[in-house]
C-alpha positions as CSV (number, residue, x, y, z in Angstrom):
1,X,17.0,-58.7,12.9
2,X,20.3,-56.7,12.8
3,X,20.8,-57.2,8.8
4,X,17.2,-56.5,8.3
5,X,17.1,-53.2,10.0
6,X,20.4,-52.6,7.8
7,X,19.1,-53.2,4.8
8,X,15.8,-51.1,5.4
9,X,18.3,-48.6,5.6
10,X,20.2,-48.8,3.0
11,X,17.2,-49.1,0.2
12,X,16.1,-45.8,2.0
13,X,19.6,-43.7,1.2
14,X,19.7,-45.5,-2.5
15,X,15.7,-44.5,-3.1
16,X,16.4,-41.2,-1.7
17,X,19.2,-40.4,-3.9
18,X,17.9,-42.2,-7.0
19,X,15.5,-39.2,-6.5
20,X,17.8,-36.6,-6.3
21,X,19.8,-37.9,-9.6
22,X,16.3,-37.7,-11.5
23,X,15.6,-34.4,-10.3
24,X,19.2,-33.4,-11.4
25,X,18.4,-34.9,-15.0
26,X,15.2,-33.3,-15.4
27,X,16.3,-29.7,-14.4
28,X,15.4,-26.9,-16.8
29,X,17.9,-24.0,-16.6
30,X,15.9,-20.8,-16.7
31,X,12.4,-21.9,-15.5
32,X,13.2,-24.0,-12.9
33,X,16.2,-21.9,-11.7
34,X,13.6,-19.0,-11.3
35,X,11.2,-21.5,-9.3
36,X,13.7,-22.6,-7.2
37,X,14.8,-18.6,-6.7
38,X,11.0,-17.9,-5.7
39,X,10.9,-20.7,-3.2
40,X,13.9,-20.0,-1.5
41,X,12.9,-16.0,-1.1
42,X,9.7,-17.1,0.5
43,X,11.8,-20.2,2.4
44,X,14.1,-17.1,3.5
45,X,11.4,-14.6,4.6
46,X,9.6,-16.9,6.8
47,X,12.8,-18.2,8.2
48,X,13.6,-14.5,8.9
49,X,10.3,-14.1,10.7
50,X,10.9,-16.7,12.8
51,X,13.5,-16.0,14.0
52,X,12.5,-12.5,15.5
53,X,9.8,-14.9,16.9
54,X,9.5,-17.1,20.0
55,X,8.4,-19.5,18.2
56,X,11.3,-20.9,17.1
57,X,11.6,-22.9,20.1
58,X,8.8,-24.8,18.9
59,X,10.2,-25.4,15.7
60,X,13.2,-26.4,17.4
61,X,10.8,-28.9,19.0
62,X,9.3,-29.8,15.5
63,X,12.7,-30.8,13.6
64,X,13.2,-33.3,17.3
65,X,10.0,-34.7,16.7
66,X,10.8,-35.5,13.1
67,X,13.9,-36.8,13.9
68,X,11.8,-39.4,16.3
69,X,9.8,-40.1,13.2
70,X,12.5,-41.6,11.3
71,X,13.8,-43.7,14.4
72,X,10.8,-44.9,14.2
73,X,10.3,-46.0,10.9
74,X,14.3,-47.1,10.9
75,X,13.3,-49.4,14.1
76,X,9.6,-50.4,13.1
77,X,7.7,-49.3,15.8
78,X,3.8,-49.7,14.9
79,X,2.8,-47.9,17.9
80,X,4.2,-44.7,17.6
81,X,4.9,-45.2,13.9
82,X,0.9,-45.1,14.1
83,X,0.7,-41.8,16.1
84,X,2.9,-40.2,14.3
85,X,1.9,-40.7,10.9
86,X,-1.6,-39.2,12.0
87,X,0.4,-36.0,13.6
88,X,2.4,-35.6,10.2
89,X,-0.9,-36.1,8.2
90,X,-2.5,-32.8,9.9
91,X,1.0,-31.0,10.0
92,X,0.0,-28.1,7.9
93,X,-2.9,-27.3,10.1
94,X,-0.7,-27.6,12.9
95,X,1.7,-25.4,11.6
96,X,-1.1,-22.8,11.1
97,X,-1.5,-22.9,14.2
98,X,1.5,-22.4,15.5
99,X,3.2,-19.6,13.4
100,X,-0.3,-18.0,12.3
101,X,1.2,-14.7,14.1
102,X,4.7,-14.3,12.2
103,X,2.5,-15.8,8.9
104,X,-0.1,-12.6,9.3
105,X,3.1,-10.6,9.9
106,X,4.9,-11.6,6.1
107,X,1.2,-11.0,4.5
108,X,0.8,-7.4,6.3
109,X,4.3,-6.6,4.4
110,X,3.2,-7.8,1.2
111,X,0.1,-6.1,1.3
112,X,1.7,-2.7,2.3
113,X,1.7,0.0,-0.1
114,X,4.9,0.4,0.0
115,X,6.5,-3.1,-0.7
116,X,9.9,-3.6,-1.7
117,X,12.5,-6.7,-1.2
118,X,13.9,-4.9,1.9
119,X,10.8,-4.4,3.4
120,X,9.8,-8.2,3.1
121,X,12.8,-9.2,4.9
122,X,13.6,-6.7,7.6
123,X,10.8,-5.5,10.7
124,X,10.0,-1.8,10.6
125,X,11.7,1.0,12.2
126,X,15.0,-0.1,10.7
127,X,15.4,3.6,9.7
128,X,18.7,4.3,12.2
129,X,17.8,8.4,11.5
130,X,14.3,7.2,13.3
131,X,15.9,5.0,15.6
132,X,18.4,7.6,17.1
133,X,15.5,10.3,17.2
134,X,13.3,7.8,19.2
135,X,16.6,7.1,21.7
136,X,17.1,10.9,22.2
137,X,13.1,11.2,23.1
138,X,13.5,7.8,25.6
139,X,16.4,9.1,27.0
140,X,14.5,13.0,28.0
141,X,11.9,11.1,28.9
142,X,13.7,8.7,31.0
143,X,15.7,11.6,32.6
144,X,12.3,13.6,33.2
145,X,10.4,10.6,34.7
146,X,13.9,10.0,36.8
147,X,13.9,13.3,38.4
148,X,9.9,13.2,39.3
149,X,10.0,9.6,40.7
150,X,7.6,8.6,38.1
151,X,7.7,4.6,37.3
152,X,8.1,3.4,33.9
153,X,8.9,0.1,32.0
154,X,10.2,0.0,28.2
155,X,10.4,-3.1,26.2
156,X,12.1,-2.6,22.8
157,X,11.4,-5.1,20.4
158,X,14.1,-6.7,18.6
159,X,14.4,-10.2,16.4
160,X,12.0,-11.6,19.1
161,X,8.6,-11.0,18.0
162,X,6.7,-9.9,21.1
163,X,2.9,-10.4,20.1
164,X,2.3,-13.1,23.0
165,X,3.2,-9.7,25.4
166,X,0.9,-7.4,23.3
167,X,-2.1,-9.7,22.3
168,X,-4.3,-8.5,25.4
169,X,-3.1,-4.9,26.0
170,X,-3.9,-1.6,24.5
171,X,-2.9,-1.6,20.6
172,X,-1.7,1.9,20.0
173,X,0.7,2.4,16.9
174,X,1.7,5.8,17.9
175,X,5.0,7.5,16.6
176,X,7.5,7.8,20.1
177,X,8.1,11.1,21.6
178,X,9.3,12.6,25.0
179,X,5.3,13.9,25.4
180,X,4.0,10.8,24.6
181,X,5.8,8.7,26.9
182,X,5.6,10.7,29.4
183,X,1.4,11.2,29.2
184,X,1.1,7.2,29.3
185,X,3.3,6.5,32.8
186,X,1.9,9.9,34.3
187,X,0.8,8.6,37.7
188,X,-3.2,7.1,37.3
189,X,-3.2,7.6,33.9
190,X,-5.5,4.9,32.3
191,X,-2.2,3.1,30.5
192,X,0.8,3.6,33.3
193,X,0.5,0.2,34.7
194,X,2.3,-2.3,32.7
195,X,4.8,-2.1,30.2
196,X,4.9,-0.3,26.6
197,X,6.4,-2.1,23.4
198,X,8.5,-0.3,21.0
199,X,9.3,-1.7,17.6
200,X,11.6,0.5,16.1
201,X,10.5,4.4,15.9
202,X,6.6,3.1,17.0
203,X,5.0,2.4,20.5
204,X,3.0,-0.7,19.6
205,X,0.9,-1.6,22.6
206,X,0.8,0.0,26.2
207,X,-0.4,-2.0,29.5
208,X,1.4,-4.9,28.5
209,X,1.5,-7.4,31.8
210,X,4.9,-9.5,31.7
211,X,4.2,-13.2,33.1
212,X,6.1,-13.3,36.3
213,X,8.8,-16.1,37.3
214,X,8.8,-16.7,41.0
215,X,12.5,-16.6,41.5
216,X,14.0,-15.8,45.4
217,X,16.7,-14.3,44.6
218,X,14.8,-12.0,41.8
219,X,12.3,-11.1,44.5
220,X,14.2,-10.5,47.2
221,X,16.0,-7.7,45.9
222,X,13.9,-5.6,43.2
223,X,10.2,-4.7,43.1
224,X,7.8,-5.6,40.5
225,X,8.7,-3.4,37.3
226,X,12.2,-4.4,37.8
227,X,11.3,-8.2,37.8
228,X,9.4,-7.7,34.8
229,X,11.9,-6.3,32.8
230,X,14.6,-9.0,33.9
231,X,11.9,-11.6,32.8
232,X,11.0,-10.2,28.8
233,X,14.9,-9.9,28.5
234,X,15.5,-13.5,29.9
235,X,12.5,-15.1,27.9
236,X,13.6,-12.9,24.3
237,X,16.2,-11.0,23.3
238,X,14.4,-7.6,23.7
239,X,15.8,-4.6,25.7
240,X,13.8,-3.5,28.8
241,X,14.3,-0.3,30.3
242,X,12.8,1.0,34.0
243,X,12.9,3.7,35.9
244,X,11.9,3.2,39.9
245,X,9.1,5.1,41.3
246,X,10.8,5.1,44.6
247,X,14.5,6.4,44.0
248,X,14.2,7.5,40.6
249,X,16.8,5.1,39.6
250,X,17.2,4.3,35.6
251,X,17.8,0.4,35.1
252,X,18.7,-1.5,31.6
253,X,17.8,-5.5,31.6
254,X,19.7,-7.1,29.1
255,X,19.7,-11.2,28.7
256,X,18.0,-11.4,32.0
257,X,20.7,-9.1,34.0
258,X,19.9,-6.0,35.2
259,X,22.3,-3.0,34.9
260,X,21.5,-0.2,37.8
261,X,22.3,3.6,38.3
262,X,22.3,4.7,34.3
263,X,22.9,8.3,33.5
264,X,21.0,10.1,30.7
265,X,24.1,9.9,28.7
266,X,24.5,6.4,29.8
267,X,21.3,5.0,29.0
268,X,22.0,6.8,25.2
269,X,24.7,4.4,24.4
270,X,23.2,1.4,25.6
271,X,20.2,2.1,23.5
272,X,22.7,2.7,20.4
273,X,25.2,-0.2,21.0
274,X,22.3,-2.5,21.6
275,X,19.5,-1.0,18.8
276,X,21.9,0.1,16.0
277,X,25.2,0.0,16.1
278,X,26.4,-3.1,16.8
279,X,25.8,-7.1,16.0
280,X,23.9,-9.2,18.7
281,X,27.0,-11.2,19.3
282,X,28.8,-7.8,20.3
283,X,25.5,-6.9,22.0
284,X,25.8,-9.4,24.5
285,X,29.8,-9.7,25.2
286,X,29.3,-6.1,25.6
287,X,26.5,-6.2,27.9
288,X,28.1,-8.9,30.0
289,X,31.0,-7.1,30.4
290,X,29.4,-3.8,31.6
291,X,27.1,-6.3,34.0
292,X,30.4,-7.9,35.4
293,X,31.8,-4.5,36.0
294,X,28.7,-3.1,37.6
295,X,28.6,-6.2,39.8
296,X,32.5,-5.9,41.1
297,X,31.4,-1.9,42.0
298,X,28.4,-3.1,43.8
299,X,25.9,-0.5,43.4
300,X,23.0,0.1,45.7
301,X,19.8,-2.2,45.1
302,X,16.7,-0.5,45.4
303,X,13.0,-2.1,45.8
């Protein structure tokens, strides 16, 4: 069976690249160089898409199962050979499916107005003379909410796309200032339970409810809001920021840790190091270096 199974193989890697040699031949400098140009800008944008999206987990999950498939066929096995085949027959559908928000996403850019090649490929809000101004108006806002008590929680949208959060809350598109913020978490206003979602310069949805993780040693130590902003930063790579109804504290969660006690002028550079300046990589050495620091001073925990 051994040399069988060998050979299978084989005929495979000499098909497959008996292809590839034809293709080669066959190639038609300036028409099929500008095909192949297309193909990988669209290949690109989607891939860019995805991975602001949580999705890519599943597509993680995908390329596995694919991998399985070729096992499979290597090894003969009619039983799941036969499953699979009729998974991979339906695959676009599937794939639909699966990525029908990020795909609605690249066809709102293309039918903007204003479409360009940068729009395309980047999210909005990517403007950093917008981005700074919408900091400066968190930050008052934060500071004014701070001083009256008044509970808040922040999530600002970064390569993770976030739609799973905003599907069932209120859709608001609304530009981000210091009033604004403030009228949605003034105490039983219609939206101050829940979270808001900011993509770049733009509130996108308010009363946004964060699925909770029933962890004992989250619970134990930080109310509600608090959990909730440690979970969207765990579960994405968004920024989450809370201020406590009962000490007035300001909080940043950043890859799932918390970081207590900000001051205005504080909570201004986080925002910038983590929304503008800097790359994700510095992002997070940065932020788990402030966290460590923050834990070794051990700062009072509030509920």
């Amino acid at each position: 069976m051994i040399p069988v199974q060998t050979l299978t193989v084989r005929d495979t890697l000499v098909t497959v690249w008996e292809r590839f040699a034809g293709a080669v031949t066959s190639f038609h400098s300036v028409k099929d160089a500008i095909d192949i140009l297309l193909v990988a800008m669209l290949v690109y944008a989607l891939i860019i898409s995805l991975r602001r999206s949580q999705s890519i987990q599943i597509l993680k999950g995908l390329a596995l199962l694919v991998v399985f498939y070729l096992i499979v066929n290597v090894f003969e096995m009619n039983a799941s050979k036969f499953i699979l085949q009729r998974v991979f027959g339906n695959i676009l559908v599937i794939l639909v499916v699966i990525f029908s928000g990020e795909i609605r996403q690249i066809l709102e850019r293309v039918g903007h107005r204003n479409l360009s090649l940068h729009a395309l490929f980047t999210s909005r809000g990517d403007n950093r003379e917008d981005v700074y101004n919408m900091i400066n108006d968190v930050c008052r806002a934060c500071s004014d909410m701070s001083r009256d008590h008044i509970g808040s929680l922040m999530v600002f949208q970064r390569r993770s796309y976030l739609g799973d959060l905003t599907k069932k809350a209120v859709k608001l598109d609304s530009l981000v200032s210091e009033d604004m913020l403030e009228s949605v978490f003034f105490p039983n206003a219609a939206l101050h339970d829940g979270a808001i979602v900011i993509d770049g310069n733009r509130i996108v949805a308010a009363r946004c409810i964060v699925p909770l993780q029933n962890e004992k040693e989250v619970t134990e130590h930080v109310g509600t809001r608090h959990r909730a902003a440690i979970e969207i930063s765990r579960t994405s790579d968004a920024v989450a920021v809370v201020t406590s109804e009962e000490t007035g504290i300001i909080s940043i969660a950043v890859e799932g840790r918390l970081e207590r006690g900000l001051t205005d002028a504080d909570l201004r550079q986080r925002l910038v190091d983590l929304l503008v300046e800097t790359t994700p990589e510095a992002q997070t050495k940065k932020a788990k270096s402030i966290f460590r620091r923050n834990k070794r001073s051990g700062g009072d925990e509030d509920a």
